[in-house]
LUMFIVEX-419869 format. One record per residue (C-alpha): residue number from 1; residue in three letters; z, y, x. Coordinates in pm, whole numbers, plus 50000, padded with zeros to 5 digits. Layout:
<pts>
NUM | ALA | Z | Y | X
...
</pts>
This chain:
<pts>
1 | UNK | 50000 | 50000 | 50000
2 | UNK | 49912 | 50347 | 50105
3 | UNK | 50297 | 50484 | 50082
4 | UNK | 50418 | 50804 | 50194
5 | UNK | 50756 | 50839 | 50256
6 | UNK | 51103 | 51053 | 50375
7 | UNK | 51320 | 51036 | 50678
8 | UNK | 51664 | 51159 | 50661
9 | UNK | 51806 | 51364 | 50913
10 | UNK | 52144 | 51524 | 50908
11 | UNK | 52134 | 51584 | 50527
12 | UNK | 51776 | 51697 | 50493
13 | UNK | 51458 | 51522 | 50437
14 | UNK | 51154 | 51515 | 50649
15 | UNK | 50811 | 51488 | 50513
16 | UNK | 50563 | 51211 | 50716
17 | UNK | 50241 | 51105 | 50576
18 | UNK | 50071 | 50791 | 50588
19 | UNK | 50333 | 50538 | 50682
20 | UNK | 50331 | 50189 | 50557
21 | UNK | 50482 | 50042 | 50315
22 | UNK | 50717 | 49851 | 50590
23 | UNK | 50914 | 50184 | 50659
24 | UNK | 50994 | 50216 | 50313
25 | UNK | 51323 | 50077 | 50395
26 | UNK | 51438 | 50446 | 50498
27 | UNK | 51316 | 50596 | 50195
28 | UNK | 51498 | 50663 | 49868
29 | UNK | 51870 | 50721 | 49914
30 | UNK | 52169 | 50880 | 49716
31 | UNK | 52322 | 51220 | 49748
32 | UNK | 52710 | 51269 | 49738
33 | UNK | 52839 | 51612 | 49738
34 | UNK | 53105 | 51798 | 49577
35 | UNK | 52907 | 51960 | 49299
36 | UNK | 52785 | 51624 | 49175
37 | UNK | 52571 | 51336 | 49245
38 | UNK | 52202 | 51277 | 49238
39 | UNK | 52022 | 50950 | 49305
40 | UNK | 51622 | 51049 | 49373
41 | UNK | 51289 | 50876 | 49556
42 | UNK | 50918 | 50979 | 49578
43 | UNK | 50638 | 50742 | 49628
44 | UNK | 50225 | 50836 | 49634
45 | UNK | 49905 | 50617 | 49631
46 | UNK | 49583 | 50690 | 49709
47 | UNK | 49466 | 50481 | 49402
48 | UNK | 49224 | 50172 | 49344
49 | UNK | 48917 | 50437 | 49414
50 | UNK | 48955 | 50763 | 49602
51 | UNK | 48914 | 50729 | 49974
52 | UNK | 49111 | 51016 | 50056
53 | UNK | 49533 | 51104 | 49874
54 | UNK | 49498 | 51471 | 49788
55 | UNK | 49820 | 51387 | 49645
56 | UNK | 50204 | 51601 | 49796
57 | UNK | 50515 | 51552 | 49696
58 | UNK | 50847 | 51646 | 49857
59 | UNK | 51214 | 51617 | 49840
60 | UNK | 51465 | 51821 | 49992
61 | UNK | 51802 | 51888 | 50007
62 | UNK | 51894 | 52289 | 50091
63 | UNK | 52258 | 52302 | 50030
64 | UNK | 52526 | 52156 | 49904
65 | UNK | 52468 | 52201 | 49609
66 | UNK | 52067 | 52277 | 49596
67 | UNK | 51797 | 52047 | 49565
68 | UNK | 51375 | 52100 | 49505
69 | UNK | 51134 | 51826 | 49375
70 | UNK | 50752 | 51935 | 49405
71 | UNK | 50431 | 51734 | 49302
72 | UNK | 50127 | 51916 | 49383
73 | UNK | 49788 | 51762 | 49282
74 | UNK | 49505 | 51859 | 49547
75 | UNK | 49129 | 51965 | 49465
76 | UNK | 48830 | 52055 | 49688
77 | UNK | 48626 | 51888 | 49908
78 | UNK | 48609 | 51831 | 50267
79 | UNK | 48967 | 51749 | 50296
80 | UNK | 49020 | 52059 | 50152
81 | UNK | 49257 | 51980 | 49823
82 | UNK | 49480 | 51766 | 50047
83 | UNK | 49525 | 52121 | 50266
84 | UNK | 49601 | 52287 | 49940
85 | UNK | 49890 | 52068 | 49787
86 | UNK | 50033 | 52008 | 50136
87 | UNK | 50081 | 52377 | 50184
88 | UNK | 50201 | 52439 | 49842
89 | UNK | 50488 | 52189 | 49855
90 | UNK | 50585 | 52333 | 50173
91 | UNK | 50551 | 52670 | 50149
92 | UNK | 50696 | 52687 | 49816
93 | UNK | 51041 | 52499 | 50002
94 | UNK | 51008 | 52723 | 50287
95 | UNK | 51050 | 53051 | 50059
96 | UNK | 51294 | 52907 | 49839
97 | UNK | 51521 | 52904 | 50128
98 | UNK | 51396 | 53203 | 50267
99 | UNK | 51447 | 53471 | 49947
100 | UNK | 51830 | 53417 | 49897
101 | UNK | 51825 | 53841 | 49847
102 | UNK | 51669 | 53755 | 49428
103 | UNK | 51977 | 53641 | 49223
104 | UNK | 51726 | 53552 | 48868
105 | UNK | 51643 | 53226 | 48941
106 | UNK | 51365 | 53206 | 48703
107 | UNK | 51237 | 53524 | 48834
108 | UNK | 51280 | 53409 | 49220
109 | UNK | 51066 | 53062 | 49120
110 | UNK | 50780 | 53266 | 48932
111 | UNK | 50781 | 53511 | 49299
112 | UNK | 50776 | 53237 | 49479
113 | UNK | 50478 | 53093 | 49330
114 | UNK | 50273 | 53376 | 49315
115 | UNK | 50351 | 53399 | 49721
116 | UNK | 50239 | 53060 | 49785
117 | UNK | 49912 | 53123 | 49532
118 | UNK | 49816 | 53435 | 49720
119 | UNK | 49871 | 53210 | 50033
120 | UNK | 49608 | 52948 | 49942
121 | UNK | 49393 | 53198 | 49810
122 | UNK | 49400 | 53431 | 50138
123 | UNK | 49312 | 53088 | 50337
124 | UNK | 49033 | 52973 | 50092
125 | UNK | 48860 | 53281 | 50139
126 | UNK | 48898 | 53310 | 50554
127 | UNK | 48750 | 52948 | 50607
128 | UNK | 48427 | 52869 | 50423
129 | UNK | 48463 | 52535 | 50438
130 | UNK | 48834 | 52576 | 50277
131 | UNK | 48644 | 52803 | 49974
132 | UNK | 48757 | 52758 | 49602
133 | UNK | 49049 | 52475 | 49732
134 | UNK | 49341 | 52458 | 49493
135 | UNK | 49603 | 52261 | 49366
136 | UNK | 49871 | 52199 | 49040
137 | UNK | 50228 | 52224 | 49157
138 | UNK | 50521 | 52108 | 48916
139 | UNK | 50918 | 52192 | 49083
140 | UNK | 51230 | 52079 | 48956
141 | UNK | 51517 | 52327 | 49095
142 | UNK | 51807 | 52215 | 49077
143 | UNK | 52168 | 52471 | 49134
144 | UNK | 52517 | 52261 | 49011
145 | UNK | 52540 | 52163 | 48750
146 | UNK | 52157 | 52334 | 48602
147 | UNK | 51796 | 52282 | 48651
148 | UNK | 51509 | 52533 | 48651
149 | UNK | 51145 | 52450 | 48607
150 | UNK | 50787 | 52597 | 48777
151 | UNK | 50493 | 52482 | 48653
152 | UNK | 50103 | 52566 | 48685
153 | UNK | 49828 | 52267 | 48624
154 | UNK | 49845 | 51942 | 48448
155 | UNK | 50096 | 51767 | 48686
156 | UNK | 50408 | 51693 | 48453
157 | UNK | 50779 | 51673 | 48449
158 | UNK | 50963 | 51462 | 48201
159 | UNK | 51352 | 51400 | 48115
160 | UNK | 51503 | 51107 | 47971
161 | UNK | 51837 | 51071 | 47800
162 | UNK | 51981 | 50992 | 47543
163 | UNK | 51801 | 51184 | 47290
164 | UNK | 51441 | 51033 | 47419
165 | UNK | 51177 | 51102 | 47675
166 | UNK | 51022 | 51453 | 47649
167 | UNK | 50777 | 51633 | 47849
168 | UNK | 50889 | 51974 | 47932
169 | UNK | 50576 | 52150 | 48106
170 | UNK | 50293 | 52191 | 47933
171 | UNK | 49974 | 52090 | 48069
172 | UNK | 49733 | 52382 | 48155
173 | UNK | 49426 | 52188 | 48095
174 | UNK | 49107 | 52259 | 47856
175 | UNK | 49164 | 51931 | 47672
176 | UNK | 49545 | 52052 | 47552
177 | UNK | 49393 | 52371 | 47439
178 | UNK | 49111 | 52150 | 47250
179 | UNK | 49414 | 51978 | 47148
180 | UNK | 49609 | 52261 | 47025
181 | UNK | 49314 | 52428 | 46862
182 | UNK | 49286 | 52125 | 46661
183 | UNK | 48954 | 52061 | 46823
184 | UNK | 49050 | 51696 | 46953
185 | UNK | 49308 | 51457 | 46855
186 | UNK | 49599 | 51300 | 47099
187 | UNK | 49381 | 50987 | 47112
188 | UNK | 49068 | 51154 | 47211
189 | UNK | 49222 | 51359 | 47500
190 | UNK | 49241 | 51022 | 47741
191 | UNK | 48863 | 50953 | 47731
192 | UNK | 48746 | 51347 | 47688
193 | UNK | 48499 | 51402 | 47953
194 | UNK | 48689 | 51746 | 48005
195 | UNK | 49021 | 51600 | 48083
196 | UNK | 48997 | 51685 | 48450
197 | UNK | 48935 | 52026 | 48399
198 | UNK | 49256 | 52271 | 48402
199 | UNK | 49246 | 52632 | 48325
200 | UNK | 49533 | 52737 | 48604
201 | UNK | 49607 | 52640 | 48976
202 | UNK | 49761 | 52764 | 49262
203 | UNK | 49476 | 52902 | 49557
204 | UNK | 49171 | 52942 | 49291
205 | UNK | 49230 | 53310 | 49164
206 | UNK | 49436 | 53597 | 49260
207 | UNK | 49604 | 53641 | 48914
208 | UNK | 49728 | 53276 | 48733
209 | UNK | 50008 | 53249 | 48485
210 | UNK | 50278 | 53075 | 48597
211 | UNK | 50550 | 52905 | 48384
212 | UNK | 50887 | 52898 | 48398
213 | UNK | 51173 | 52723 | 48252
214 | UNK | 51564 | 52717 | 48266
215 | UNK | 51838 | 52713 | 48238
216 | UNK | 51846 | 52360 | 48141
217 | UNK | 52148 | 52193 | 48130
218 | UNK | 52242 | 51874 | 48323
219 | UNK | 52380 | 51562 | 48175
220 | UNK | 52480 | 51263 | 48327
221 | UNK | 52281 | 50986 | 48297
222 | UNK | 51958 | 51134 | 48231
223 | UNK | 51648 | 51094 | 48460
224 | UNK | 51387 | 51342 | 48564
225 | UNK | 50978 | 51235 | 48618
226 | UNK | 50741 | 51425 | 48815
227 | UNK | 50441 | 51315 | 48832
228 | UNK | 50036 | 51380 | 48891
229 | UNK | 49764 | 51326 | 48638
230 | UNK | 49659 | 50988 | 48818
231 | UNK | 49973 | 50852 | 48687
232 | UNK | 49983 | 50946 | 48316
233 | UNK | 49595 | 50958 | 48257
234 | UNK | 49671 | 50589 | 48295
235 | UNK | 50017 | 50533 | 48153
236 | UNK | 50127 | 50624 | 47801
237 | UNK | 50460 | 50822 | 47721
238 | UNK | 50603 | 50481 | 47548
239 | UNK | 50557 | 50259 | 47846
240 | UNK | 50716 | 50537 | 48097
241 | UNK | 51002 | 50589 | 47855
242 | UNK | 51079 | 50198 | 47843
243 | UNK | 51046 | 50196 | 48248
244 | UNK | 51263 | 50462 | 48295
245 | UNK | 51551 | 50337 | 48054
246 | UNK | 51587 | 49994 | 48246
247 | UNK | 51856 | 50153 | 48487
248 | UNK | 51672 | 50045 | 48752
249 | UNK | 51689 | 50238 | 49108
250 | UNK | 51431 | 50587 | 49128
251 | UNK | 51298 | 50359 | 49428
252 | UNK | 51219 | 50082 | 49176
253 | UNK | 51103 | 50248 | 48869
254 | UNK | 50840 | 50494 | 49084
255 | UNK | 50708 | 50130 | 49261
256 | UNK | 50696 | 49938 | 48892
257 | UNK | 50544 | 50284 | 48792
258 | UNK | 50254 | 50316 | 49091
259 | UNK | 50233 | 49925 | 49043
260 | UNK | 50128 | 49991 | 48665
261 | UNK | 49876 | 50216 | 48684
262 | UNK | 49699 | 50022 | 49035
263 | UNK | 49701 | 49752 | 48748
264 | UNK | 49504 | 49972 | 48485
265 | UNK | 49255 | 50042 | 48779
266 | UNK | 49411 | 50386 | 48914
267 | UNK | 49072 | 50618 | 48949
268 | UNK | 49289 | 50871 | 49111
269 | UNK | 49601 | 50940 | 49374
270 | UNK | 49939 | 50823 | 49147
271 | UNK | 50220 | 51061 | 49278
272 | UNK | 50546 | 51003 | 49080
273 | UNK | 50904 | 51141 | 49160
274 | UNK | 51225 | 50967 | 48986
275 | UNK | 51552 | 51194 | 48991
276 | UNK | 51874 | 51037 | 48823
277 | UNK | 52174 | 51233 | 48751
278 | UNK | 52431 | 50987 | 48829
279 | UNK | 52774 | 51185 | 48819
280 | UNK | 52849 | 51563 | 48766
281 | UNK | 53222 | 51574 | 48826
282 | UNK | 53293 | 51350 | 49141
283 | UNK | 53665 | 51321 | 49285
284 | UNK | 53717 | 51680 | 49435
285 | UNK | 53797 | 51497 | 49764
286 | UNK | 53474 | 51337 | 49833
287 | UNK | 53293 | 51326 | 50126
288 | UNK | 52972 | 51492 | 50183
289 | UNK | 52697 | 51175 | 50315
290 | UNK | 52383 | 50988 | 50258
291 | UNK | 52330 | 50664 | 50169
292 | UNK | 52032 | 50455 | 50240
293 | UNK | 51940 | 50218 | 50032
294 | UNK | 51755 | 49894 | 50123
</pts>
């Protein structure tokens, strides 16, 4: 399998493409701090037909009580989508620790991602061969006990709990306008030959609309997905809601997950995160450490 995945280093997590799937053993892991605790892995696949994972994803712990989840789905050619969602992930995580002066978090996340958008853009037009690259991006910040959402493209986020599995971005795409419109129905999005089109992304255009959401409120228990369109063109909300409700490990339900759609024939890169919220009132004396799971 074509895995990526994370090293952990004194609390905070490396990103290192292309490994195999034998140093996987390194890779998901649980968080312990005093603010609460978190239980969270990442996996990507180039697919059953792409040559080439335009696919980034990363996971990263900034303080002790701060943690960012990004998917970014890639598009251009000559390499050049892969360029675009691997400097959106990381830029966006680089400025996020950077702007500390903003105290509106939904306001810091939309600045954020207007910085990283004029970023891709500014590169896109200096290299011809980098020209019209862009790229979805979908972040889960999370601060305490809360989480906060940015969103632009037609990569999702999900939570499950108690109360069901819900998607909470919307996807900027022409077939959910269509869909909205009352143009197309749910069943005829899948096989529209429009589906791949979306109407905003990070690097394309100067001006996008960006969405935010938050405060949302975290309960224990309940499980955040992130994922790419090569994962849920393939896989229906019902079969994702029964895969995340076994109480399996985030390791195990993003391999099952991957596994799934590679079944279905996987056209395009799968990218899927899995972040649990296991406790939010741990034993004031805890320790601070990391815990790698085999």
């Amino acid at each position: 399998m074509d895995y990526r995945y994370e090293k952990i280093n004194r609390g905070v997590i490396f990103f290192f493409p292309g490994k195999d799937e034998k140093d996987m053993e390194i890779f998901p892991h649980l968080v312990y701090d005093w603010a609460m605790v978190l239980k969270y892995a990442g996996l990507t696949d180039v697919g059953k037909v792409r040559e080439l994972n335009e696919d980034n994803f990363i996971l990263k712990k900034i303080s002790e009580h701060e943690f960012i989840f990004i998917v970014a789905d890639g598009m251009g050619g000559h390499k050049a989508g892969e360029i675009a969602s691997y400097k959106a992930v990381n830029s966006f995580t680089r400025l996020l620790i950077q702007e500390k002066q903003e105290t509106n978090i939904i306001k810091l996340l939309k600045k954020i991602a207007y910085q990283v958008n004029k970023e891709i853009v500014l590169e896109g037009e200096q290299y011809p061969d980098k020209t019209g690259m862009g790229t979805t991006l979908s972040a889960l910040y999370i601060m305490r006990k809360s989480a906060f959402v940015v969103h632009v493209g037609d990569s999702r986020i999900y939570r499950n709990n108690s109360q069901g599995l819900k998607q909470i971005t919307e996807d900027h795409s022409i077939v959910n306008k269509m869909l909205k419109n009352g143009e197309i129905t749910e069943r005829e999005v899948k096989r529209h030959p429009r589906r791949h089109e979306i109407t905003q992304s990070l690097g394309v255009f100067h001006e996008l609309e960006i969405d935010t959401i938050g405060p949302i409120r975290l309960n224990e228990g309940e499980i955040f997905l992130l994922c790419t369109d090569g994962l849920t063109d393939i896989l229906e909300d019902p079969l994702l809601k029964r895969e995340l409700s076994k109480g399996s490990s985030p390791e195990r339900i993003c391999r099952n997950l991957i596994e799934e759609a590679k079944e279905q024939g996987a056209p395009d890169n799968i990218t899927a995160i899995v972040v649990r919220i296991e406790d939010l009132n741990p034993s004031s004396d805890s320790s601070t450490y990391h815990y790698v799971m085999n």
